[in-house]
LUMSE-811048 format. One line per 10 residues: number of its first residue (from 1); their letters; for each residue x, y, z of C-alpha. Coordinates in pm, 1 decimal. Layout:
N
NUM> A> X/Y/Z ~ ...
// end
This chain:
503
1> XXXXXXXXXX> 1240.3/2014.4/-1041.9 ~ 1377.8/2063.8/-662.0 ~ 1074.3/2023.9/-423.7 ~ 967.3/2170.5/-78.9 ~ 747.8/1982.7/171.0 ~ 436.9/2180.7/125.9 ~ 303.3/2290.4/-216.6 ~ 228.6/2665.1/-283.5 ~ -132.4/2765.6/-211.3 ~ -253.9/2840.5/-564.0
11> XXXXXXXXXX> -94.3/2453.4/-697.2 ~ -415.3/2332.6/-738.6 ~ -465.1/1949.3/-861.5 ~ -724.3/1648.0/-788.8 ~ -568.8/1416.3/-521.2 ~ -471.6/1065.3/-546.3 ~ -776.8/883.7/-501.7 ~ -992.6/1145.2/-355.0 ~ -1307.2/958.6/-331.7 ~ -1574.9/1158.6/-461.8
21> XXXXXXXXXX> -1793.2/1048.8/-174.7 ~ -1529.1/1178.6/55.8 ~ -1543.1/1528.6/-145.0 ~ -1955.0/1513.1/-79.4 ~ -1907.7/1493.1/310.7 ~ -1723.2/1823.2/317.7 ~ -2103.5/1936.4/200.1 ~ -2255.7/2084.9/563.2 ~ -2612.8/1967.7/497.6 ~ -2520.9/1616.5/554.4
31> XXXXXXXXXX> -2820.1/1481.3/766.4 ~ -2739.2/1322.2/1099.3 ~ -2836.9/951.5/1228.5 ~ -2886.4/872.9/1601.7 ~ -2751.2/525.5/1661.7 ~ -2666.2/319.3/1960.5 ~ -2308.1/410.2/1893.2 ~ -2403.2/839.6/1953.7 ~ -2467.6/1080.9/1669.6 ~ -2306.6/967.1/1326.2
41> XXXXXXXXXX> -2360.6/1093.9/992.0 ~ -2550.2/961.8/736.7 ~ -2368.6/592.7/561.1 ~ -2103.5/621.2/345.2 ~ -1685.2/538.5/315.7 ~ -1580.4/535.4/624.7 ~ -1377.1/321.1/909.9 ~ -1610.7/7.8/955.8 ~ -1686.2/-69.3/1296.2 ~ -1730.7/-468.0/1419.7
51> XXXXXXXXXX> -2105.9/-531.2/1306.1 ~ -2139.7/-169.8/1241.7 ~ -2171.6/67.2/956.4 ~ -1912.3/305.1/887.0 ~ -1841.2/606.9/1028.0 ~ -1863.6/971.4/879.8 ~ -1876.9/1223.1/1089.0 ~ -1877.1/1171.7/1531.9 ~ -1800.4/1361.5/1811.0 ~ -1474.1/1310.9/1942.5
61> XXXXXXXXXX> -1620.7/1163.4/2239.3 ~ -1771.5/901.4/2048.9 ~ -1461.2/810.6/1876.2 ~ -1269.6/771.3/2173.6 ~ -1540.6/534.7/2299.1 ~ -1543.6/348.3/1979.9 ~ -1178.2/309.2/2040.7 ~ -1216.9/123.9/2385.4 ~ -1233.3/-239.2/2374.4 ~ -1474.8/-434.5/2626.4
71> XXXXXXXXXX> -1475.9/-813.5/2726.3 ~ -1680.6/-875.5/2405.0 ~ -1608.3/-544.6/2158.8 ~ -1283.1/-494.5/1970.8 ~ -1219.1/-206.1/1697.3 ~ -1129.3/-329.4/1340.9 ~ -802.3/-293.7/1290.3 ~ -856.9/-24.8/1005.3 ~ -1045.4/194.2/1285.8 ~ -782.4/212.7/1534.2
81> XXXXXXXXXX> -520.5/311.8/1280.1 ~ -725.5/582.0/1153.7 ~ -860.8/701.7/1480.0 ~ -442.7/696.1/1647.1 ~ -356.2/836.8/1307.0 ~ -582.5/1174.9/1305.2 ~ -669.7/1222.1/1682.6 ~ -345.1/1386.1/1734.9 ~ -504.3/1682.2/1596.1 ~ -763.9/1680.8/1820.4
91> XXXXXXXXXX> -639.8/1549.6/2164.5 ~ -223.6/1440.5/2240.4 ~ -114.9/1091.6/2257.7 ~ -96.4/1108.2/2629.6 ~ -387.4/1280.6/2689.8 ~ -583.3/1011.9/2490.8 ~ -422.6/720.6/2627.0 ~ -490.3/883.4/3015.5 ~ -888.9/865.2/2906.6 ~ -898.0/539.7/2706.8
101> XXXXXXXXXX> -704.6/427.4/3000.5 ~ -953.6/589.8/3284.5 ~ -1312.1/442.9/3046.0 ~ -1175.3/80.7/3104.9 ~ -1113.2/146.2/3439.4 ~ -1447.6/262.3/3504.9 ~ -1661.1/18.4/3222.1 ~ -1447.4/-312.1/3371.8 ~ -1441.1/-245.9/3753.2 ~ -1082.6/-248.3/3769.5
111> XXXXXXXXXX> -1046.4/-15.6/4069.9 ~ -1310.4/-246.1/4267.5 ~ -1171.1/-550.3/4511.3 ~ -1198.2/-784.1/4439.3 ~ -1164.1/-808.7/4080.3 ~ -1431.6/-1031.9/3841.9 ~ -1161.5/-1291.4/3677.4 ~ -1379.6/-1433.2/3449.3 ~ -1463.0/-1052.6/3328.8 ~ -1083.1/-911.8/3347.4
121> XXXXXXXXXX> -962.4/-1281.0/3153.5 ~ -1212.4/-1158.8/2824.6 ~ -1120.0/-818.5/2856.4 ~ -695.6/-813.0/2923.9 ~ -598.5/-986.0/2584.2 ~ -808.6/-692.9/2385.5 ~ -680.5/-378.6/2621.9 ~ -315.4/-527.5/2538.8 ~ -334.7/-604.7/2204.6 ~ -449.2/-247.9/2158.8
131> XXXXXXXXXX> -148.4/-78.9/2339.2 ~ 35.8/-300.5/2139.7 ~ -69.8/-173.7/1770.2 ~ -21.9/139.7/1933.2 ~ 292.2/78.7/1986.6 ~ 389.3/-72.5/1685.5 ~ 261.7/194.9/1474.4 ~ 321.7/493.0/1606.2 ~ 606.3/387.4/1848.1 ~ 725.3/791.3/1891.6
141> XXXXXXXXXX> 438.4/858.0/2114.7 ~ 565.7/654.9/2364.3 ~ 883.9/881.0/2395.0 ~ 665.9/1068.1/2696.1 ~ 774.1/872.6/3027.9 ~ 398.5/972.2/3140.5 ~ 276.8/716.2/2791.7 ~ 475.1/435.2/2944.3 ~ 352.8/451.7/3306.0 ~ -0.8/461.0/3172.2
151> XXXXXXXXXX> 20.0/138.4/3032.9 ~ 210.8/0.8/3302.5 ~ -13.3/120.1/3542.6 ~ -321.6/-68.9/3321.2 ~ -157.7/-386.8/3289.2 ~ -119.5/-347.7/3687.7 ~ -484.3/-377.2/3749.0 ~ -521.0/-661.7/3549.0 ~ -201.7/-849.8/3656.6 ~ -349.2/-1046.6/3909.9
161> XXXXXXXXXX> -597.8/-1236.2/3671.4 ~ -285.8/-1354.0/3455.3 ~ 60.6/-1355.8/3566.1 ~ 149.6/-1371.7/3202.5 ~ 12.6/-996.1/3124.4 ~ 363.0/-861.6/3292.8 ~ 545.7/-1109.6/3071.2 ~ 393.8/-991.2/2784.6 ~ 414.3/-608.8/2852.8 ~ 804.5/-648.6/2902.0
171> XXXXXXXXXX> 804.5/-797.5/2582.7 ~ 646.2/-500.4/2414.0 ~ 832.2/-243.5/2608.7 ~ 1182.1/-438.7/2497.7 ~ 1033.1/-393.9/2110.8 ~ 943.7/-48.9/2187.4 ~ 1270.2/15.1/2331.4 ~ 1473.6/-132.9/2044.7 ~ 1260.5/39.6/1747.2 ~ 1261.5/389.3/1964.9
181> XXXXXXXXXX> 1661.1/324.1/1939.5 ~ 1658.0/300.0/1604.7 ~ 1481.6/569.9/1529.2 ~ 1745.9/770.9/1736.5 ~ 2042.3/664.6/1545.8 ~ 1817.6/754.1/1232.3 ~ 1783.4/1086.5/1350.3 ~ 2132.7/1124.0/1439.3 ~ 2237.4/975.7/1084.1 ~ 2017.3/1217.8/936.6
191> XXXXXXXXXX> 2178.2/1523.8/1127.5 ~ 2528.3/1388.4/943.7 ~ 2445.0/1372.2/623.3 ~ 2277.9/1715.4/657.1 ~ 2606.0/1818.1/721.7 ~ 2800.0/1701.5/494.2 ~ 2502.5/1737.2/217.1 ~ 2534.2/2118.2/301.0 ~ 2887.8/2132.0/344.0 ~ 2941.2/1978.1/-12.9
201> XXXXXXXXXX> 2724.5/2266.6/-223.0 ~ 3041.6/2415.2/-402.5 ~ 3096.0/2640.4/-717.4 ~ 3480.3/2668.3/-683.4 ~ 3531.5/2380.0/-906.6 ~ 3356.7/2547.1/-1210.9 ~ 3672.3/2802.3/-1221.2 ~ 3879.9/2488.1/-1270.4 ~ 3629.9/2295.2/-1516.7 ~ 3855.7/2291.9/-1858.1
211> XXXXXXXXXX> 4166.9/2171.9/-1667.0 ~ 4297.5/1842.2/-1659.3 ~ 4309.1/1614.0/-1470.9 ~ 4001.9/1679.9/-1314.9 ~ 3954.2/1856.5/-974.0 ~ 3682.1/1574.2/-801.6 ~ 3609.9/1258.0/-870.2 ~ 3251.1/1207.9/-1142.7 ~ 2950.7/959.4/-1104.7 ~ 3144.7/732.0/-1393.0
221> XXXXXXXXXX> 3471.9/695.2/-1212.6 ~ 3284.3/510.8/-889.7 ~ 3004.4/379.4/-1069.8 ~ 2954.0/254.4/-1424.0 ~ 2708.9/14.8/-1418.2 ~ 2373.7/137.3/-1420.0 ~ 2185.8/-135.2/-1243.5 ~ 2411.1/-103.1/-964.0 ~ 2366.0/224.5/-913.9 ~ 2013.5/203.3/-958.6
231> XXXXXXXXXX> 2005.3/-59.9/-665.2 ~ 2199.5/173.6/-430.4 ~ 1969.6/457.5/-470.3 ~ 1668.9/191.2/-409.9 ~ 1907.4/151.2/-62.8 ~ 1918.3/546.0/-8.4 ~ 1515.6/553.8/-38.8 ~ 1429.8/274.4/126.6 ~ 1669.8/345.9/448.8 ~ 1468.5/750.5/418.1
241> XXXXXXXXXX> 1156.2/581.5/405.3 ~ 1180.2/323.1/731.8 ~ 1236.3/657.0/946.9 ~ 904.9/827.0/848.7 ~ 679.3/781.4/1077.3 ~ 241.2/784.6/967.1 ~ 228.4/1080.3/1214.9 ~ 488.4/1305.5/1018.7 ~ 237.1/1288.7/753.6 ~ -43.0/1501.2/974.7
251> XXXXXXXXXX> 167.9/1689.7/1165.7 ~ 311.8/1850.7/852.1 ~ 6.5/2021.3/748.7 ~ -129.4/2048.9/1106.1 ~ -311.4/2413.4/1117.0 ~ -566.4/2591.1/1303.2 ~ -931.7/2466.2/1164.4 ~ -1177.1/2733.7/1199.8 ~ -1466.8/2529.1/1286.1 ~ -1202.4/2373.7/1626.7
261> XXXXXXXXXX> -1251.5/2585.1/1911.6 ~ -975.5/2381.3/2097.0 ~ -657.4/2454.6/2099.4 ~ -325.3/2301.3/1921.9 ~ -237.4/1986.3/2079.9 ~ 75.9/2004.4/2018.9 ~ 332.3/2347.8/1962.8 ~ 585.7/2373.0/1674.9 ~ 850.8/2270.3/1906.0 ~ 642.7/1877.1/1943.4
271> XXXXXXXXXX> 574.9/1942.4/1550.8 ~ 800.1/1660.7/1430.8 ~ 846.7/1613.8/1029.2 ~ 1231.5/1554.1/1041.3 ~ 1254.8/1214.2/871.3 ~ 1008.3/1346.0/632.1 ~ 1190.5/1667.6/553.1 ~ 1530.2/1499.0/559.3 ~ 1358.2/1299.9/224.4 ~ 1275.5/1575.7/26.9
281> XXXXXXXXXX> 1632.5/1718.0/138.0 ~ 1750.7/1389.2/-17.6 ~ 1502.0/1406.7/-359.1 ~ 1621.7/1776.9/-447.6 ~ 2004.0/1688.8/-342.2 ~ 1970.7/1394.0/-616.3 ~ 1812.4/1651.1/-835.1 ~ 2172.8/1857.8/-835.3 ~ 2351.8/1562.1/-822.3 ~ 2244.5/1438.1/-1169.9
291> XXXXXXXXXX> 2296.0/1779.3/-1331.5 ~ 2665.2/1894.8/-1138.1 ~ 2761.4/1516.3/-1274.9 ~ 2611.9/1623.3/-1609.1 ~ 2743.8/2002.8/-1681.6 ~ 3059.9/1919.4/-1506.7 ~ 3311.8/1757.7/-1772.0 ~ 3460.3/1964.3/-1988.4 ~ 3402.8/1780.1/-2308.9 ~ 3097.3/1760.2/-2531.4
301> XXXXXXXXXX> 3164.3/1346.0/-2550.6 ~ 3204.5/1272.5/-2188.5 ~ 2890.4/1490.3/-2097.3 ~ 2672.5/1324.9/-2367.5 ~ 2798.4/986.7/-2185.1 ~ 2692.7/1132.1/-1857.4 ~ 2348.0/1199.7/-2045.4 ~ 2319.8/806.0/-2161.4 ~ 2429.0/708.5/-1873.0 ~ 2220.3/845.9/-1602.7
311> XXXXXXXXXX> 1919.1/742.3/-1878.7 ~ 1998.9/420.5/-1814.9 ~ 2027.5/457.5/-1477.7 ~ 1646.2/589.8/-1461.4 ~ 1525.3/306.6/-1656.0 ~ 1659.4/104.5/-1386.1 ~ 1487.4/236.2/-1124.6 ~ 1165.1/195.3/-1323.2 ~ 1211.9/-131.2/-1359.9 ~ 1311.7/-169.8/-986.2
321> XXXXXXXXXX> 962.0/40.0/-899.4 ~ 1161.8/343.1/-714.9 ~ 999.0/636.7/-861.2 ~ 1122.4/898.7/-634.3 ~ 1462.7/825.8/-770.8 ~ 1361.7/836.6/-1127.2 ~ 1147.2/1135.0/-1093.7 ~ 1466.7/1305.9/-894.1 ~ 1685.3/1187.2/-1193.3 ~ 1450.5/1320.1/-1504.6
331> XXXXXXXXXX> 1383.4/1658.6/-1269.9 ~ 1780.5/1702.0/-1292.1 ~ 1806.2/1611.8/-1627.9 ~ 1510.0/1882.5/-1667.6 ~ 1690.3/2144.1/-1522.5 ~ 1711.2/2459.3/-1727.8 ~ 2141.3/2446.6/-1720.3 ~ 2136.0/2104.2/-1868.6 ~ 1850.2/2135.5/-2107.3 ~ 2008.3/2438.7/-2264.1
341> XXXXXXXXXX> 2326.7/2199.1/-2359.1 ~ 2141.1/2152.1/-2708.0 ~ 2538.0/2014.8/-2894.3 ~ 2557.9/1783.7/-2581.6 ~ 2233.7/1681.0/-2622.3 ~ 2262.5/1606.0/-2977.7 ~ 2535.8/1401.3/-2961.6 ~ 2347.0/1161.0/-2643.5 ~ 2111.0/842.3/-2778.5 ~ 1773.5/1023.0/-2575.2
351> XXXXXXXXXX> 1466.8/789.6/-2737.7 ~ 1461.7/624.2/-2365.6 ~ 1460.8/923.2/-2200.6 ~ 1149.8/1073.4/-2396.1 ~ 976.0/728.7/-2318.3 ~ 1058.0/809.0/-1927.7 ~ 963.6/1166.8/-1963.2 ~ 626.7/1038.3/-2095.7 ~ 594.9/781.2/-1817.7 ~ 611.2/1064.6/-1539.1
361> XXXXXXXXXX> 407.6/1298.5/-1763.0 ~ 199.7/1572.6/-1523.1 ~ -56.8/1550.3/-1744.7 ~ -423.5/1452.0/-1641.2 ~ -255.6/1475.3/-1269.4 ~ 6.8/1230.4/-1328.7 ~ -217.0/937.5/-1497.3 ~ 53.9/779.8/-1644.1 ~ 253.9/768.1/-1314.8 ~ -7.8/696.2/-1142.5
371> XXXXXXXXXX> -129.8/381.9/-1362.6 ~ 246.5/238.7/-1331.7 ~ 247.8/291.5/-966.5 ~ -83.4/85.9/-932.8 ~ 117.4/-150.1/-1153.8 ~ 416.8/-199.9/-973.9 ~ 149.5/-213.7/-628.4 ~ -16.5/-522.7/-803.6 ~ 329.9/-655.4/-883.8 ~ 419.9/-620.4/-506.1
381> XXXXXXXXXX> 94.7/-801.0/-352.8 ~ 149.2/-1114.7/-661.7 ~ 521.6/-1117.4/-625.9 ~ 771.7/-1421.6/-509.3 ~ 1080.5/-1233.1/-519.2 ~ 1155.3/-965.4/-290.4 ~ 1256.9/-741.4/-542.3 ~ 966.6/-742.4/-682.2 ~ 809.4/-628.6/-379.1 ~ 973.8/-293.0/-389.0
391> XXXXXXXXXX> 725.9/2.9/-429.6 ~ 865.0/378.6/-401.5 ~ 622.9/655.4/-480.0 ~ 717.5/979.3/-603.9 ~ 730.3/1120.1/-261.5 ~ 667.0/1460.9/-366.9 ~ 373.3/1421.0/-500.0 ~ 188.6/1192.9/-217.3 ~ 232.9/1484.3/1.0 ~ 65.0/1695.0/-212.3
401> XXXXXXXXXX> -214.2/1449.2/-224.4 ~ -226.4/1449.3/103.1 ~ -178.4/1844.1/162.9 ~ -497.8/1904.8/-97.6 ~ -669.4/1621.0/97.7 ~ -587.7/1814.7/429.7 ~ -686.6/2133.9/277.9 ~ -1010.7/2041.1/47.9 ~ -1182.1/1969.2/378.0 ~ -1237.0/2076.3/720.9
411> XXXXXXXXXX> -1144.2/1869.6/1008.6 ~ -1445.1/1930.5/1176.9 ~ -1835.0/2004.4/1051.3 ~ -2045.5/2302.8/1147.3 ~ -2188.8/2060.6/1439.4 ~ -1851.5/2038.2/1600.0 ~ -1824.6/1662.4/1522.5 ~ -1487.3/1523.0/1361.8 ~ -1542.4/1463.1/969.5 ~ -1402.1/1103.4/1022.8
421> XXXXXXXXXX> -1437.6/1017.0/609.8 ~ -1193.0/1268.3/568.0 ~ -965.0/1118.9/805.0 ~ -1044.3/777.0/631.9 ~ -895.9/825.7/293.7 ~ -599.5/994.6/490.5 ~ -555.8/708.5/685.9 ~ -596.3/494.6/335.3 ~ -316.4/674.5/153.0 ~ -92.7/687.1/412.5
431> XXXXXXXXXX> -147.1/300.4/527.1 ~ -75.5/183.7/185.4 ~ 256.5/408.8/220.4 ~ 309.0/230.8/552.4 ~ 331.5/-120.5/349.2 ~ 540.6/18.5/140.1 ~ 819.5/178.0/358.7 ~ 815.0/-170.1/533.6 ~ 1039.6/-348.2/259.4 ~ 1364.1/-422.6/330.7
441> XXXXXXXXXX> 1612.0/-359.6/61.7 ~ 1725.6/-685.6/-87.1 ~ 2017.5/-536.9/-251.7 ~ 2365.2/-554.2/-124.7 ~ 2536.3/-217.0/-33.2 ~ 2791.3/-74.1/-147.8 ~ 2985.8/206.6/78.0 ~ 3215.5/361.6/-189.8 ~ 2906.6/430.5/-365.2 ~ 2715.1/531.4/-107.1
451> XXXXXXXXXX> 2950.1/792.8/7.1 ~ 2970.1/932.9/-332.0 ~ 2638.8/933.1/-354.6 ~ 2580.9/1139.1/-29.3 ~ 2885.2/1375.0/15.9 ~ 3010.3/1462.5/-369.7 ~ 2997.7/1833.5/-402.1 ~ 2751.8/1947.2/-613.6 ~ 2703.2/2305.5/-773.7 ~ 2388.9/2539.5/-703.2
461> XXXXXXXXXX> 2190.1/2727.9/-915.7 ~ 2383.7/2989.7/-991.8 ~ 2688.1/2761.2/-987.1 ~ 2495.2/2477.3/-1227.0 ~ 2440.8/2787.4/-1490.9 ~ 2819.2/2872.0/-1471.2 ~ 2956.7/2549.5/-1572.3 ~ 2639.0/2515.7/-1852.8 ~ 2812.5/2870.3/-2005.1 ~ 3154.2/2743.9/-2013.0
471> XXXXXXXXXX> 3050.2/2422.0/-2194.6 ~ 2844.8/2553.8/-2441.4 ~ 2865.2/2999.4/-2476.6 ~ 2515.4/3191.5/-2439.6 ~ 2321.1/3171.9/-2716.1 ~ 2143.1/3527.1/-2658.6 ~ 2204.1/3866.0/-2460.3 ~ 2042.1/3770.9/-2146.5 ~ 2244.1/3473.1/-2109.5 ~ 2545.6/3649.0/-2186.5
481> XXXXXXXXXX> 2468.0/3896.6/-1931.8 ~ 2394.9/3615.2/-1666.4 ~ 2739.5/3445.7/-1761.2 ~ 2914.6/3838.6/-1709.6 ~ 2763.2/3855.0/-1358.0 ~ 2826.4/3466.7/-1262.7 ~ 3199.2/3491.8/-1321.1 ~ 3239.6/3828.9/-1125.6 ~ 3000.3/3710.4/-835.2 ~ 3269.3/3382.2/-830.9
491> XXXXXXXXXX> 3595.5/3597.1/-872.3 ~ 3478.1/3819.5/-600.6 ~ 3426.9/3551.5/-366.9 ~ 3719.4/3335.6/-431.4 ~ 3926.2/3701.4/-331.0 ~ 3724.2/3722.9/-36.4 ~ 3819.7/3351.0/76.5 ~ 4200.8/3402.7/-45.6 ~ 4175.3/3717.0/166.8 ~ 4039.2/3576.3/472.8
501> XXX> 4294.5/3263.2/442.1 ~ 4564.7/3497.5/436.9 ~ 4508.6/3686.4/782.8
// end
């Protein structure tokens, strides 16, 4: 069915992957270890440190100090993604980058004169390759001005070591610029197809259902191959997926922990989840695609063709490993106004369908999805072709991992340190989601198709029910009821707009 961003409160299911160690550390009798590093919690999963044992639990002081590289010290890889990833809810970007900015200062001498060049020469390669995963990975930070003239003002100090440091940082900030432009036209593509998404929610054309020829054009008429409409979904998802950003994924669920005495670092207005929303937008649009394309011809034959047809379609995208599409495709399939079409139904070949069905089965949490998904990730990692490569989760459903995650612990322990293995296995489901969104699509586009596919009008609800009741009658006095009430609510409201035309 249609899905929202967050789940409701009492949805209760086991995450994706929730390490059961991970579930122990939200335990507040965890015993603490003194190391040379500060306090840390006792061993267990956790972002490994160079020659170090993973983290659990620090302060956020700590962290940040982890975080700073030195002429001989760098941070795995792993821990600085985590770390940028969840410290955001702690501290803001700039805020952060002012202090990792002011401890190498301080730890490398770089406001003394004269500088120590064989010191600065160890340490400017590390201090730049940092800024520069940050600013490949979460590239939206760097929007603030005051981001930019902090590492500017860095790469100053240590300048005169290595004339080559400014040549480098222009390089970065001219592949920061670029990928911050792209994200802007994303936005503003996003905002458009909003619009005409919203614009294209009709009912009128159920009144005109049993005429011919018919009033819009159908799915069949643009597209009858289902490969090739499987591939241009693929397109659709991939394109929604290269605009989320990892940080979407905690500021969506970003709330007030009890145990944080600090306050928000960031309000609702910084609270950016638009790519992400614009997604789900897309899932539940697809949703009421497939069933408008499905209750809409007036014919028993042509709507059982509709059926087999969008079947195939699904299978496709199976094959393809987009399961957001498929999922979006059985959920509108699913949807009580085409379900109830039991003559349609009857008349459509449905033994692949029931094999899908089973495939994305919410039994035992999704097991069956789940084991295909790991499937299709192994396929990815061996594969030669890049269609192979393609990986789409059910996006739904990795944000509710991810919102039970977020909810199932505490982002800080009675002590006041930050639970860090929680922040681990968020940083581990959405990194492997970060892989995925990376793949290009391999498939060529086609526009026709992709306009149909984003501006066809498509009933709601009420309107979906409408057009069920004029292809097959209620079978039963609510329904009958219902139908009454539908067909006055849509005469009343075409008179209104005939009325309003005619002033």
């Amino acid at each position: 069915m249609p899905q929202t961003v967050c789940p409701a409160a009492g949805t209760m299911f086991t995450p994706s992957g929730f390490s059961p160690h991970l579930a122990s550390t939200c335990s507040e009798a965890d015993p603490v270890i003194e190391d040379e590093g500060g306090p840390q919690e006792a061993r267990g999963p956790g972002a490994c440190l160079a020659e170090g044992p993973p983290i659990t639990s620090a302060s956020l002081d700590t962290l940040i100090q982890h975080l700073v590289p030195t002429t001989d010290y760098y941070p795995e890889k792993a821990y600085v993604f985590t770390f940028l990833l969840s410290a955001r809810l702690f501290i803001s970007p700039p805020e952060l980058l002012a202090r990792l900015c002011e401890t190498c200062i301080k730890q490398q001498q770089l406001d003394q004169s004269p500088l120590d060049m064989a010191k600065v020469r160890k340490f400017g390669p590390k201090i730049l390759q940092l800024l520069t995963e940050w600013t490949e990975t979460f590239p939206t930070d760097f929007r603030e001005e005051k981001m930019v003239g902090l590492f500017k003002d860095i790469i100053h100090r240590i300048a005169p070591c290595d004339e080559a440091y400014w040549k480098t940082l222009s390089q970065v900030l001219q592949t920061l610029n670029q990928k911050l432009a792209a994200i802007a036209q994303g936005e503003e593509c996003i905002v458009k197809v909003n619009a005409s998404s919203v614009s294209s929610i009709s009912d009128k054309l159920v009144a005109f259902k049993t005429k011919s020829p018919p009033i819009q054009k159908e799915m069949l008429s643009i597209c009858n191959d289902p490969y090739t409409l499987a591939q241009q979904l693929t397109y659709i998802e991939l394109e929604h997926l290269s605009h989320i950003g990892p940080e979407e994924f905690v500021q969506a669920f970003v709330q007030k922990d009890k145990l944080d005495s600090t306050q928000p670092c960031f309000s609702e207005q910084k609270k950016k989840t638009t790519n992400l929303e614009a997604y789900v937008r897309w899932f539940n649009r697809l949703c009421y695609l497939v069933a408008t394309e499905i209750c809409m011809p007036a014919k028993k034959k042509q709507r059982a063709q509709v059926i087999e047809f969008f079947i195939d379609v699904a299978r496709e995208c199976f094959n393809i490993g987009n399961f957001n599409s498929l999922m979006a495709i059985i959920s509108g399939m699913n949807m009580s106004p085409v379900s109830r079409l039991k003559k349609t139904w009857g008349k459509a070949k449905t033994a692949k369908f029931f094999i899908l069905e089973h495939q994305m089965d919410p039994t035992g949490n999704f097991y069956n999805y789940r084991t295909a998904l790991r499937g299709a990730a192994h396929r990815s990692q061996t594969a030669n072709s890049n269609r192979e490569k393609i990986v789409i989760p059910f996006f739904s459903l990795l944000i509710k991992d991810i919102y039970f995650l977020n909810e199932g612990c505490a982002n800080r322990l009675p002590n006041g340190h930050v639970h860090f293995a929680k922040f681990v296995e968020l940083a581990r489901q959405v990194g492997e989601f970060m892989t995925w969104k990376q793949m290009e699509c391999p498939f060529e586009t086609d526009r026709s198709i992709l306009h149909y596919l984003h501006t066809a009008p498509i009933f709601s609800e009420d309107g979906l029910y409408l057009a069920s009741y004029e292809s097959e009658s209620p079978e039963n006095q609510v329904e009958k009821d219902r139908w009454k009430a539908l067909r006055l609510q849509l005469q009343m409201r075409t008179c209104s707009q005939l009325a309003y035309l005619a002033k």
